[in-house]
Every structure is written in structure tokens, then in C-alpha cells.
KENU-815770 format. One line per 5 residues: for each residue x, y, z negated of C-alpha. Coordinates in nm, 3 decimals, always signed. Layout:
REM KENU-815770
X:Y:Z ~ ...
This chain:
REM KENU-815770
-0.898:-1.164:-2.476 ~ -0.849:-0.829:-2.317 ~ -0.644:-0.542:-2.509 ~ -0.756:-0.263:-2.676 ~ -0.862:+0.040:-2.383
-0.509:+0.269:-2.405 ~ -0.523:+0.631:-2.474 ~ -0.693:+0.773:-2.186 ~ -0.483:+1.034:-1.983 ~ -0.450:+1.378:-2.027
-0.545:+1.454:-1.618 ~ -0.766:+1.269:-1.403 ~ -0.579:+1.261:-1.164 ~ -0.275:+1.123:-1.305 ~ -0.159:+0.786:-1.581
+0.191:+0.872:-1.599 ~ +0.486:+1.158:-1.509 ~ +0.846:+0.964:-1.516 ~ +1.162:+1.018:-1.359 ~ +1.377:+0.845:-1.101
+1.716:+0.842:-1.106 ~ +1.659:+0.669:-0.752 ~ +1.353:+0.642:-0.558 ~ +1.326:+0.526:-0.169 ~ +1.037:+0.436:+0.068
+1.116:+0.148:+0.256 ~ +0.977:+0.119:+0.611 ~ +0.836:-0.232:+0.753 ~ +0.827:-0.587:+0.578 ~ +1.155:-0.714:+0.742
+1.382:-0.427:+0.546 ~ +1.160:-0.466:+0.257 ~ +1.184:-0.826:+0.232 ~ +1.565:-0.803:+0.252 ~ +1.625:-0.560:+0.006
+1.389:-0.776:-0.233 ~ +1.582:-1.085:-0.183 ~ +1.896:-0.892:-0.269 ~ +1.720:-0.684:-0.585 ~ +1.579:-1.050:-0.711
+1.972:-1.174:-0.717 ~ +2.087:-0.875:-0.914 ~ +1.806:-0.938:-1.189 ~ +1.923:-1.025:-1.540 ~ +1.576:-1.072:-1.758
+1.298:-1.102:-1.623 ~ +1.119:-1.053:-1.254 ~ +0.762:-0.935:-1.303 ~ +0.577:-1.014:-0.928 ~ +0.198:-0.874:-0.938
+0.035:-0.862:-0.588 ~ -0.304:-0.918:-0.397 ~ -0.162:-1.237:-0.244 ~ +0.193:-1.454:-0.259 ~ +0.275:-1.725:+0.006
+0.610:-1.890:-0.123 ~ +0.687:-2.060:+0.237 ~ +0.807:-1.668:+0.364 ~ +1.131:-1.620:+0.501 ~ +1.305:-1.300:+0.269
+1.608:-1.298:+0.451 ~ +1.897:-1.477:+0.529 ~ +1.979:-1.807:+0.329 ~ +1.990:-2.196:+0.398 ~ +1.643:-2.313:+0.461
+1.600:-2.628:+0.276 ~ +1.631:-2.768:-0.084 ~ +1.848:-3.103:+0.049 ~ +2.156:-2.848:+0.165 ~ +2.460:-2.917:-0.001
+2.617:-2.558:-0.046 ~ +2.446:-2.451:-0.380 ~ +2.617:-2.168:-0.426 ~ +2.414:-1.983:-0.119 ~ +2.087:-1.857:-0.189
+1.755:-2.046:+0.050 ~ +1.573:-1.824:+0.246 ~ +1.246:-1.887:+0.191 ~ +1.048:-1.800:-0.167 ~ +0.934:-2.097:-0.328
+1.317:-2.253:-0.364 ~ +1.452:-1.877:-0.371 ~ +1.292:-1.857:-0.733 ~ +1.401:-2.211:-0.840 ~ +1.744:-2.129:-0.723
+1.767:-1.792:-0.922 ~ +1.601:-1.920:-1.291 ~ +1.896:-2.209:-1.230 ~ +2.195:-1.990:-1.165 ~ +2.083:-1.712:-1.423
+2.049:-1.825:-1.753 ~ +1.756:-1.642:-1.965 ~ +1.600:-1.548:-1.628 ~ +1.232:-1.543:-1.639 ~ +0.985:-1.517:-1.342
+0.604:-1.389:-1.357 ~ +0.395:-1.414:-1.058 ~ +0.035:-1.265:-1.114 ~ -0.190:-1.344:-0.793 ~ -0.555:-1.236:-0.747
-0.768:-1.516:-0.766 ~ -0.962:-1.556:-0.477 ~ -0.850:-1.722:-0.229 ~ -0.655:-1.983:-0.490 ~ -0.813:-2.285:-0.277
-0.632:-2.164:+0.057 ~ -0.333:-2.314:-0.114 ~ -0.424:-2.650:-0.007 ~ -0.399:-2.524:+0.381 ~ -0.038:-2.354:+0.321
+0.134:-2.730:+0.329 ~ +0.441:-2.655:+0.148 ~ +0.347:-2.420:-0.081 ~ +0.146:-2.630:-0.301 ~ +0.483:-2.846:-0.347
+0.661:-2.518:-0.451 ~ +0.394:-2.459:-0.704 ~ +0.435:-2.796:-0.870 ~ +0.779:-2.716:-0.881 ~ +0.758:-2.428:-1.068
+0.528:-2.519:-1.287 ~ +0.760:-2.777:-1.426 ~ +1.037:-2.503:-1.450 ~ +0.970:-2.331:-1.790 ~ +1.151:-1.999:-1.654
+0.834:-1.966:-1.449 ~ +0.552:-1.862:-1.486 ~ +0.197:-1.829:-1.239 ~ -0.146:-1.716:-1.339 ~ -0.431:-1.602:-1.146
-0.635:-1.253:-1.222 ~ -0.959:-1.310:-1.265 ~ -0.988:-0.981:-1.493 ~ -1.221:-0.761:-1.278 ~ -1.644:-0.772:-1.193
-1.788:-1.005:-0.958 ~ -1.699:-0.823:-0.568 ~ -1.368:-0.654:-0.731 ~ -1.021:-0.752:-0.643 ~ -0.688:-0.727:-0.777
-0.531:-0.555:-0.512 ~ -0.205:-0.373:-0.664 ~ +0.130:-0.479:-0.488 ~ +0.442:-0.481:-0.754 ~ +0.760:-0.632:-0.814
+0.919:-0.514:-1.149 ~ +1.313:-0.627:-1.254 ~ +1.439:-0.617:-1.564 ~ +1.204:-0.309:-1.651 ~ +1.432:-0.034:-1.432
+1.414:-0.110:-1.133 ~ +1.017:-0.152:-0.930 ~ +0.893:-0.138:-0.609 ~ +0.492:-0.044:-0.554 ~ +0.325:-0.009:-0.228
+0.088:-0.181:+0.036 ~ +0.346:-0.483:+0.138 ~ +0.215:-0.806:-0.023 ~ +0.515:-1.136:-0.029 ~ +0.289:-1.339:+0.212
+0.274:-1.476:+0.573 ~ +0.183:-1.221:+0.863 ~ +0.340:-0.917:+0.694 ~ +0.778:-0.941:+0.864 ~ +0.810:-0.723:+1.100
+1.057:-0.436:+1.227 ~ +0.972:-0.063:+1.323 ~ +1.014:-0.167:+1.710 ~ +0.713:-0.414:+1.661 ~ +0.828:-0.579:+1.964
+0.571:-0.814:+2.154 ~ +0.608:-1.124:+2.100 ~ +0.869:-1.121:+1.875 ~ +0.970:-1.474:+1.777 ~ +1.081:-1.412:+1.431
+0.752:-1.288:+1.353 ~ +0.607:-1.677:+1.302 ~ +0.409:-1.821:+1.078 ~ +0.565:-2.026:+0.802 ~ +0.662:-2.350:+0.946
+0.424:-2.297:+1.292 ~ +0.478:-2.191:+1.626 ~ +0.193:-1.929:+1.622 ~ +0.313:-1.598:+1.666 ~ +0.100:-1.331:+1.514
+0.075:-0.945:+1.612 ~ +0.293:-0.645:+1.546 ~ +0.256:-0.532:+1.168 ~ +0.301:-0.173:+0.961 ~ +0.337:-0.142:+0.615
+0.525:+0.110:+0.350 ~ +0.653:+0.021:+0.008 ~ +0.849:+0.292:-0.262 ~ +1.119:+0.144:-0.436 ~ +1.174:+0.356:-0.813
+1.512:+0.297:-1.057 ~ +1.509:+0.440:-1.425 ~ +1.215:+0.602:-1.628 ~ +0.973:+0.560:-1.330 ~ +1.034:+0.173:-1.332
+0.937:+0.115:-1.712 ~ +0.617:+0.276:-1.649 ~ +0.538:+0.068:-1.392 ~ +0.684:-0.223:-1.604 ~ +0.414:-0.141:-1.912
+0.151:-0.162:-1.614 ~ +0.246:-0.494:-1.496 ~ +0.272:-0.598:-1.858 ~ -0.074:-0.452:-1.958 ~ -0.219:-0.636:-1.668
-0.062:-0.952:-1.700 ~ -0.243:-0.942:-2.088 ~ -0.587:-0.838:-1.933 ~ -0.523:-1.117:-1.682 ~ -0.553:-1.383:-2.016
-0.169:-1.431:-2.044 ~ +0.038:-1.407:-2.345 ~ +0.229:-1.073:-2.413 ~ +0.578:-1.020:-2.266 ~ +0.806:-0.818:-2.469
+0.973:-0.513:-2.332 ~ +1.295:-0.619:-2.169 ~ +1.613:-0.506:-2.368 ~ +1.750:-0.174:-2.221 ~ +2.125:-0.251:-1.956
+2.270:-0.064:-1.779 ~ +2.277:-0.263:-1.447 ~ +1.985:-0.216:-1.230 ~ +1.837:-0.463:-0.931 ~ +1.895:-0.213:-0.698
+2.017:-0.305:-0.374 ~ +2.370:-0.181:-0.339 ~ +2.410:-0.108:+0.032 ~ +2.087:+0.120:-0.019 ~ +2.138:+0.482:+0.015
+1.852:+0.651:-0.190 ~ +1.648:+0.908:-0.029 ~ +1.567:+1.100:-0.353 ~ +1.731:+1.106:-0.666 ~ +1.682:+1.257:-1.017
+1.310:+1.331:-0.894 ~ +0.956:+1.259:-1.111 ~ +0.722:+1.034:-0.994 ~ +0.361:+1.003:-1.070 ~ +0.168:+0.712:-1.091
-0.175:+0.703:-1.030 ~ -0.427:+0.397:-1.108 ~ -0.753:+0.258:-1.016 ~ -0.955:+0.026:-1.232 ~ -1.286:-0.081:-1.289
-1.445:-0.140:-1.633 ~ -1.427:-0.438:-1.767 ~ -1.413:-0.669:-2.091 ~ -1.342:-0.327:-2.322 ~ -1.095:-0.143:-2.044
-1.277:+0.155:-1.946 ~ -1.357:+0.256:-1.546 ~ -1.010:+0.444:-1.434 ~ -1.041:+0.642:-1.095 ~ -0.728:+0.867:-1.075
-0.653:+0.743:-0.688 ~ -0.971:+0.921:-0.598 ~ -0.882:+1.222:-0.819 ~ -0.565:+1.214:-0.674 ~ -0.647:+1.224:-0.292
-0.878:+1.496:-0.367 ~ -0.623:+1.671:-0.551 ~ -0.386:+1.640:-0.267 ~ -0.614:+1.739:+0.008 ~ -0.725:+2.043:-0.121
-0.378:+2.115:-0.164 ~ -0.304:+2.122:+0.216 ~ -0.222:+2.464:+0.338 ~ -0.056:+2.348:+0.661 ~ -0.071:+1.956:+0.766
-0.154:+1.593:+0.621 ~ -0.005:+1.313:+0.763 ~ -0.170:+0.986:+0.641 ~ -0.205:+0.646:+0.768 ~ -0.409:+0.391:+0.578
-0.548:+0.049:+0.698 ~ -0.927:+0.187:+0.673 ~ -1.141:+0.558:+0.664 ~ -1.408:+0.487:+0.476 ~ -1.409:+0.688:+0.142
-1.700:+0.933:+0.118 ~ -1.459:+1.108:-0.139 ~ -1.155:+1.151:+0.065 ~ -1.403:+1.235:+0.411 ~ -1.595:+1.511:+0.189
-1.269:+1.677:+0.081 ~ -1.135:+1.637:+0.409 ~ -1.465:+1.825:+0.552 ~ -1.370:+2.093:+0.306 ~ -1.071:+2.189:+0.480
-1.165:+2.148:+0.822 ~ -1.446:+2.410:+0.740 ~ -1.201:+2.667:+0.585 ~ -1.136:+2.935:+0.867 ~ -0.801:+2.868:+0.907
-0.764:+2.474:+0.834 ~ -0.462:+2.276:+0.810 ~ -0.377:+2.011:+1.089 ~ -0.456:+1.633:+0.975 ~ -0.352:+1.316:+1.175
-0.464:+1.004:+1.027 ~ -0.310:+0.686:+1.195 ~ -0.549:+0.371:+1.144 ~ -0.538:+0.037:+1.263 ~ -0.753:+0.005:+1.596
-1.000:-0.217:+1.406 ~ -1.020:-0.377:+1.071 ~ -0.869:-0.695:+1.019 ~ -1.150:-0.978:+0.991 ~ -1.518:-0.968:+1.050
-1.608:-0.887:+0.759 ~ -1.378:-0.599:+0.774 ~ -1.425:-0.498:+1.083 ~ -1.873:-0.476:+0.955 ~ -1.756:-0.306:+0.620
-1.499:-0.044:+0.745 ~ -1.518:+0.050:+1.124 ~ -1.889:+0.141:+1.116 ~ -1.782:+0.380:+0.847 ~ -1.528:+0.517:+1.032
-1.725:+0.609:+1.312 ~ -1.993:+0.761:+1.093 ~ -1.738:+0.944:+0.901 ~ -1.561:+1.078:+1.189 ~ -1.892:+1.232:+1.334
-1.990:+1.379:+1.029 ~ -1.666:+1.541:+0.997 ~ -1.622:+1.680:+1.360 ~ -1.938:+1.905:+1.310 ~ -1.704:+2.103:+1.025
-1.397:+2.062:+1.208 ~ -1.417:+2.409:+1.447 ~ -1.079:+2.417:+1.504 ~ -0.991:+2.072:+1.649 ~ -0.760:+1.987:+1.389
-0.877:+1.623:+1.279 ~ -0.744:+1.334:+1.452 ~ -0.735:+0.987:+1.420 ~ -0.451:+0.809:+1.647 ~ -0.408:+0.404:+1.709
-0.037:+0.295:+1.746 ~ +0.029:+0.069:+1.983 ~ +0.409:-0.102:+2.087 ~ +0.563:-0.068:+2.455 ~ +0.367:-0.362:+2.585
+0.020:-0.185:+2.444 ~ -0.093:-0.404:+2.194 ~ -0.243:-0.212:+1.887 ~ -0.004:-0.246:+1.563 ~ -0.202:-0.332:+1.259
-0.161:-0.094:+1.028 ~ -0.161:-0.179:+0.652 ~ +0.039:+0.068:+0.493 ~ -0.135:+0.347:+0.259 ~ +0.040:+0.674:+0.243
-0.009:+1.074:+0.236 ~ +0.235:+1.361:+0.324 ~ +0.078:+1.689:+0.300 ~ +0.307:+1.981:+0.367 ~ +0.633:+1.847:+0.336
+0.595:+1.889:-0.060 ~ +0.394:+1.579:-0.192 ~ +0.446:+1.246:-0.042 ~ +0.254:+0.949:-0.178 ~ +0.307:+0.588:-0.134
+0.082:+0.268:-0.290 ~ -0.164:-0.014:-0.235 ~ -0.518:+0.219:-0.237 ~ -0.680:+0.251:+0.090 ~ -0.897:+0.521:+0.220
-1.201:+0.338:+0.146 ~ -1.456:+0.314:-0.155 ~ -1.328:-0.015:-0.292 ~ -0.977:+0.120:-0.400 ~ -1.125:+0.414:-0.517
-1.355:+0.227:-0.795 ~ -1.359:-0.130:-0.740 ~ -1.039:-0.264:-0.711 ~ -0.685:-0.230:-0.949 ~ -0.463:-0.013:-0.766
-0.173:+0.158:-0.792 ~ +0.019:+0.462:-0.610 ~ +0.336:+0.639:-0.686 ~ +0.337:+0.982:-0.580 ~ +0.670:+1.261:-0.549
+0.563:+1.655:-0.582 ~ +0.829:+1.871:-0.447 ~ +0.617:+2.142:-0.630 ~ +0.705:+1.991:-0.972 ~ +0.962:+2.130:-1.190
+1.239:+1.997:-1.090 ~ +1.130:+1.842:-0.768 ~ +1.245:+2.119:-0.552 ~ +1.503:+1.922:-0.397 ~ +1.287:+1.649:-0.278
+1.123:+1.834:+0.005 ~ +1.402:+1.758:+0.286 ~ +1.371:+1.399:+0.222 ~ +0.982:+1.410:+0.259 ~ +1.015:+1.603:+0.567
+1.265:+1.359:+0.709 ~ +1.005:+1.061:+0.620 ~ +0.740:+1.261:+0.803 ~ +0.997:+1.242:+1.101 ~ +1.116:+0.898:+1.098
+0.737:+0.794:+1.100 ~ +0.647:+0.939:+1.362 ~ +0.939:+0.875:+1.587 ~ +0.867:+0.526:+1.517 ~ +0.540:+0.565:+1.645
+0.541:+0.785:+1.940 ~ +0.884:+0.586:+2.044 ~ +1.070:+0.937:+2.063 ~ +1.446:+0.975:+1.893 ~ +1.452:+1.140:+1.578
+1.611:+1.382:+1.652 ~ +1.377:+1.470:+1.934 ~ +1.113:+1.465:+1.730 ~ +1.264:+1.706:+1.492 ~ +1.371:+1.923:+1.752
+0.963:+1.939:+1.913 ~ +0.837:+1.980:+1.588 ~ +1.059:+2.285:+1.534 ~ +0.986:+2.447:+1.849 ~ +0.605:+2.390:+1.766
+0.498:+2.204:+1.431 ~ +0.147:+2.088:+1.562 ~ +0.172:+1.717:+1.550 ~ -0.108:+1.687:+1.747 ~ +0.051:+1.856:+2.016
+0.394:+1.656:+1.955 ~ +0.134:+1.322:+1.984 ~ -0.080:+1.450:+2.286 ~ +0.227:+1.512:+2.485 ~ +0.451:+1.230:+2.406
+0.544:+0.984:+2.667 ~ +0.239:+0.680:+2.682 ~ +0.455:+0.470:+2.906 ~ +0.638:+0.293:+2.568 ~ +0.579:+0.288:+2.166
+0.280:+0.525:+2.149 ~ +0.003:+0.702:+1.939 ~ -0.321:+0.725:+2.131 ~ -0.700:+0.871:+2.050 ~ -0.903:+0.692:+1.843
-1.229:+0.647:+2.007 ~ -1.567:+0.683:+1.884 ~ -1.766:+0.394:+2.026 ~ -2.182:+0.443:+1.940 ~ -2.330:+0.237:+1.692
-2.586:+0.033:+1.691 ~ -2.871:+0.120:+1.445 ~ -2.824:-0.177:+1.207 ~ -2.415:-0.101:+1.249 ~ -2.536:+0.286:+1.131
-2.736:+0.092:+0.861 ~ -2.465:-0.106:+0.717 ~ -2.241:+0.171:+0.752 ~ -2.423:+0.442:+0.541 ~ -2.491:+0.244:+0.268
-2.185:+0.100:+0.238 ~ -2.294:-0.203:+0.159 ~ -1.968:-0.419:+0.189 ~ -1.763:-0.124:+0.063 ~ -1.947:+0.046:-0.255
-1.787:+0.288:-0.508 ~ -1.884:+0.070:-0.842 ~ -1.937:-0.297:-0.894 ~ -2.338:-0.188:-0.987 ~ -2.372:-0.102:-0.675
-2.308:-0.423:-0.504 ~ -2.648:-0.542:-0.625 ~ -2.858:-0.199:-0.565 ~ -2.810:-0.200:-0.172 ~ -3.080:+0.044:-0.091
-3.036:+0.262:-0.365 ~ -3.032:+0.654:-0.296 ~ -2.735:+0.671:-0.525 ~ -2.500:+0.478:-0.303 ~ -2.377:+0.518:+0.037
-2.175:+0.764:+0.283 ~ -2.381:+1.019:+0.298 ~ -2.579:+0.962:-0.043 ~ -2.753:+1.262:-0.215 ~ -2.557:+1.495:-0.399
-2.286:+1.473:-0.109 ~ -2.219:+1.869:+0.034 ~ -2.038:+1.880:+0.366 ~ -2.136:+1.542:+0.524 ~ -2.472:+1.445:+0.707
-2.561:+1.195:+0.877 ~ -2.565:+1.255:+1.273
């Protein structure tokens, strides 16, 4: 039975202001990994996992690798036996693991992991349920671990297999394996914001709310302590700073629709005075590509560089979400006078395109936003979601902006292989990063041009009405309806081409 609908918030654009007595975005799966395995030894109560997919055969970091080993007192590396070992050597502990359904019957081709399941189902510490709670063609999709109530991270890095890898993305790297195979798969990008303090409870009543609207039983509040999970050796980037929290969720069994992700990129785009730096694993959001239009037809727009994956991730993907961007990308050029849209591909020093799956914003140094909501219609209506969000323009917030400006920097010296420091240095002599981009060297790491390939007419077909990526759940089963689609009526600034 689902809970009552809460008290719906007082923007649209916003669930929740809270503050951070630490807060820190955390670059690439293998540092986020690590600093998880260390957080999930420093919790006391309770650790609260919510994600779009778990795989309990991933490596966290280092640790023995088998059950059979003889030294207890060292942690194992892996998940599955990493939980058993923690609920054993912490008494009270308690585990929650929320996974979106689908894809439940993959289990039984992930060897090992159905063994781990057994074993924690016998462990009473531990608990795992599948959400369900969303409309036929929705998805769970929010990515959360929450300790002991004050201490959370939120972002786009799910616990599962293909995700480890290190801002170098080296080719070939063999640590980045498959659990238990030889199979290496390809370099991988992803972001995740780790919150302390006020900003962690919030996110704690979220995971607790869901968990409820998932069909579990309620989990009490943990008692306040002191202590916090955060990892020790972890220098925070910002402290004493609000964070918002912004939500998407689809109606369902009494919850009402809840679409302040979309609210909130508009929000943030319109904001834009000088630059947005994004990257996101798909453009396909008629929302965020109409506001986005907006500003490239102001007469003086601000500079936006978008870094994508080369192509989706699965056929299905790849049908949904590259058409789109194509489509989207023509329709915008015809407002964009100036030249100041781009869309760049990274690729590593041996030129293979890096996959990129995190979702994240910076626009002008002042608001920097970090979550699991892509730039496509399905995490703007369809699917739960959840982004934090840091506005140096909040009271308070003032002294956040260096830190956001140094992110801005460390991502893209990652990506165009340059130093830091060079990259701060070029960006003070001239702060186009489209310049900084264009004339970086393309002989190593690298950002280069997306381009436009033509469509075929059924590709343009699929893509405008946006078939495999509508706004609502209705709209799945009204394919050619004139409400739906990229460039659907009522839409000002974009037309088909």
C-alpha cells in the first residue's frame, strides 16, 4: 500500500533546501567505489542502498577476495561478502538494498551473485526488495546510498559491473574486467556528490519514502550521533553550503506526477549569462533543447558545451536517443547565430570514445548540479530521479563558487588531457571553452566534434515522436498523437528541419 501523497512543494523546481556541513563530487567509479567501501565500514545503524541496478560480484576496493580466507578481521573486496562481513562485525547494523525490478531474471546469468543473494536473505540484518512502484515503461532509476541518515551520496554511478574506471580511462586497462571474466569492457565516465549533515537526512526521508512506496515496511528514522560515514582521508570541496534536491516521479498508486528535474534544468538554463558546461549520457529532452534554443537566440548568448557519449549504449538506445540528438541539434543550430552550441565526444589517448554516463550542469561558475536525470524525456517524467544541486547565488553560498570553478577545471583537464593548471591558465587568458577544446592537442586524451550524420526518414520518424523516449507513461500507448514528440505543437523555438 502506497503512502499518503506528501505536502507538495512550495517551488517547482525544487523538494527540499538543506545544508551540508560537507559536500564533495567524486570523479569516476574507481574513487567512488573506494570511498564507499570505506563510508560502509564507518556506518553504525543502518545502510540504505537505492539504485537502478546492484551486481554484488564488484570489486569496491581493496580486501581479501574470498569467503574461505582465514584473516577475518580484513574486510573482502567484493560486495556480496562485503555486506555479510559488516552486519557480522557491527552489531545492530542493518542493510537495505532497493533495486529496480526489471532485469531481476539477469540474476541467474551473474553466477555468483545469486549465491550472495541466498546468503543474505538468510541474514536478518539484510534486507532486498525490488521496485516495482512506477507505470508500465517507467523505471526506477535514482542512484543512492544513505548511512546512518548523515551521511549520502546521489548521482549517476550505479554499484554494478562495467561502471570502475579511473579519469585516465586507459585502453585496455586490465582492472577494468568483468566480475570473474576475462572480458575487458571500454573506458567509462560517471559523477556522484557525496552530502554530510542536514542535506543527508533529506535524502534519507527520500530513500525511506521510496522504500514504503516500493511495498516494504517503514524504517524508522535513525537515532541522531555524532559520527558520520564519511571517509576520513577525504578533503571536502565545500563545506557549510545548502544543497537542493530536486525529484522526478511519475503518478502512481495515490503519489502525484513530480517533475522538478525538468523545472530545474529550465531554471538553470535561463539562468546562464556566460557558459554551461554539461555532460549527460543522452540529448534528447524537448524541454531542456527548447530552453537551450532560448539562449542561443538571445543576441548575445552564453557559450554551451555539452559532452555526450559518441552513441547510446544498446540498440535500443542507440533508436530512442541518437536520432533525437541529431534532430535536436539541427533544430537548435538554426537559433544558434553565434556558434556557441557544441556537442564534443571524449575519447582516451588510443581514440576509443569514453562512454559517458554521468549527468551534471555547471552554468557560470555559480550553480553546479550533480544526479541520476539525463537530458532526455524519460527522467524528466517517467522515471524516479533524483539531483542535488549547490547555488553559489544562495544566501550563504557565496563561498562555494571557487570550488565549482575548480570542478569545471578538473573536468575538463581530464578530458582534453591538458594539466590543470594549464587549463586554468588558457581559460584565463581566454574563457571560451570552445576555443580551449578546438585548440587542444588531439594527439592524446581528447574532446572532438560531435557529428551530425543524416537520418534516414523512418530514423527522423522515430525520432520526432519520441516514441521510445516519451514525457508521460500515457504517451507510450498514443504513438502518433499530436501531443507527443520533439517538435510537438505548442513547442516555440524548435522545428523540424
Amino acid at each position: 500500500m502506497a503512502p499518503a501523497d506528501p505536502d507538495l512543494p512550495n517551488s517547482p523546481s525544487v523538494w527540499r533546501f538543506a545544508r551540508a556541513s560537507r559536500a564533495h563530487v567524486v570523479i569516476d567509479a574507481a574513487a567512488y567505489f573506494t570511498l564507499m567501501q570505506q563510508a560502509m565500514m564507518r556506518a553504525r545503524q543502518r545502510i540504505h542502498m537505492i539504485g537502478w541496478d546492484f551486481d554484488t560480484r564488484v570489486r569496491l576496493g581493496p580486501g581479501r577476495k574470498l569467503y574461505n580466507l582465514p584473516d577475518r578481521d580484513v574486510q573482502p573486496a567484493r560486495l556480496g561478502p562485503f555486506v555479510l562481513w559488516l552486519v557480522r562485525r557491527t552489531r545492530g547494523l542493518q542493510v537495505r538494498v532497493l533495486k529496480w525490478n526489471f532485469g531481476a531474471l539477469k540474476f541467474i546469468f551473474r553466477g555468483s551473485m545469486i549465491l550472495d543473494l541466498v546468503r543474505w536473505f538468510f541474514n536478518p540484518a539484510i534486507d532486498f526488495k525490488f521496485d516495482a512502484a512506477h507505470p508500465l515503461g517507467c523505471s526506477h532509476h535514482q542512484k543512492m546510498i544513505v548511512i546512518d541518515d548523515n551521511f549520502a551520496v546521489c548521482g549517476g554511478i550505479d554499484m554494478t559491473s562495467d561502471r570502475w574506471d579511473t579519469p585516465e580511462h586507459l585502453e585496455e586497462d586490465p582492472r577494468r574486467r568483468r566480475p570473474y571474466g576475462t572480458r575487458l569492457y571500454g573506458p567509462w565516465h560517471d559523477l556522484s556528490m557525496l552530502v554530510e549533515g542536514e542535506a543527508a537526512a533529506a535524502l534519507a526521508e527520500l530513500g525511506r519514502e521510496r522504500w514504503v512506496t516500493a511495498g516494504a515496511a517503514p524504517l524508522l528514522p535513525c537515532a541522531p550521533q555524532a559520527e558520520t560515514a564519511w571517509p576520513p582521508m577525504l578533503k571536502a570541496e565545500f563545506r557549510d553550503v545548502e544543497v537542493g534536491i530536486a525529484r522526478t516521479r511519475t503518478a502512481w498508486a495515490g503519489l502525484g506526477e513530480v517533475r522538478e528535474i525538468e523545472a530545474l534544468f529550465v531554471e538553470h538554463i535561463h539562468r546562464a549569462r556566460r557558459f554551461i558546461y554539461a555532460e549527460s549520457q543522452y540529448f534528447a529532452s524537448r524541454a531542456v533543447a527548447e530552453a537551450i534554443a532560448e539562449k542561443m537566440a538571445e543576441p548575445d548568448p552564453p557559450e554551451v558545451v555539452l559532452i555526450n557519449p559518441d552513441s547510446a549504449d544498446g540498440w535500443l538506445e542507440q533508436t530512442a536517443m541518437d536520432g533525437a540528438r541529431v534532430r535536436l541539434v539541427h533544430a537548435i543550430s538554426h537559433r544558434d547565430h553565434a556558434n556557441r552550441f557544441r556537442i564534443f565526444i571524449p575519447r582516451n589517448a588510443a581514440g576509443t570514445a569514453i562512454y559517458v554516463h554521468s549527468k551534471m550542469m555547471i552554468v557560470d561558475d555559480e550553480i553546479v548540479r550533480v544526479g541520476s536525470a539525463n537530458m532526455n524525456n524519460r527522467s524528466m517524467g517517467l522515471d524516479s530521479e533524483c539531483d542535488l544541486f549547490i547555488d553559489a547565488a544562495r544566501p550563504g553560498n557565496d563561498h562555494a563558487a571557487p570550488a565549482i570553478r575548480k570542478l569545471r577545471i578538473t573536468l575538463l583537464a581530464e578530458h582534453t588531457g591538458l594539466p590543470r593548471e594549464e587549463v586554468e591558465r588558457l581559460l584565463g587568458r581566454d574563457p571560451s571553452m570552445i576555443a580551449l577544446i578546438e585548440n587542444a592537442p588531439q594527439d592524446g586524451k581528447r574532446l572532438e566534434p560531435f557529428a551530425l550524420r543524416p537520418l534516414t526518414d523512418a530514423e527522423k520518424a522515430v525520432a520526432d515522436s519520441a516514441l521510445f523516449d516519451p514525457e508521460r507513461p500515457e504517451e507510450l500507448f498514443e504513438p502518433f498523437s499530436t501531443r507527443r514528440g520533439l517538435f510537438r505543437r505548442g513547442g516555440r523555438l524548435l522545428r523540424p528541419r
